[in-house]
N, C-alpha and C positions, 0 to 999 in steps of 0.2 A: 060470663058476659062482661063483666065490669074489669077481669082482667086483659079485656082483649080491648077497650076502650084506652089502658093505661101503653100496655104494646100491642100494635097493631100490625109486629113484622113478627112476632111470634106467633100469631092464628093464622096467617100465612101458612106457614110451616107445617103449625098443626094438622090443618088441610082443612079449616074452616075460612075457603076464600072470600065464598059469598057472604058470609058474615064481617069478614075482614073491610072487604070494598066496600062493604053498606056504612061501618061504623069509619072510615078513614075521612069520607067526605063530610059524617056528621064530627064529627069531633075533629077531624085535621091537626094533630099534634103538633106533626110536623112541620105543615103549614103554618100554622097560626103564629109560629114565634118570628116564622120568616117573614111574613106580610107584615106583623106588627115593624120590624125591624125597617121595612122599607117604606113601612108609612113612617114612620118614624123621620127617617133621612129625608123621605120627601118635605115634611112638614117643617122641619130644619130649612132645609135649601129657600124655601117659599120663606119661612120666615128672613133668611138672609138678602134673600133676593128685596125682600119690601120694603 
């Protein structure tokens, strides 16, 4: 379980989907570096803009 929280495209595979989709939205890997990245830029532009 704790390896499928690190990849979440290899329990896919495995053929534990439903475990896959449940832990993707809790832990969002993927996601979370992307979102930090755009709050990020947002937070940048806001502060240039002020």
């Amino acid at each position: 379980v704790v390896c499928t929280n690190f990849s979440p495209g290899s329990t896919t595979t495995s053929g534990m989907t439903s475990q896959g989709s449940s832990t993707l939205p809790r832990a969002a890997p993927p996601m979370s570096p992307r979102n930090s990245m755009l709050k990020r830029r947002q937070r940048k532009k806001e502060h240039k803009s002020s």
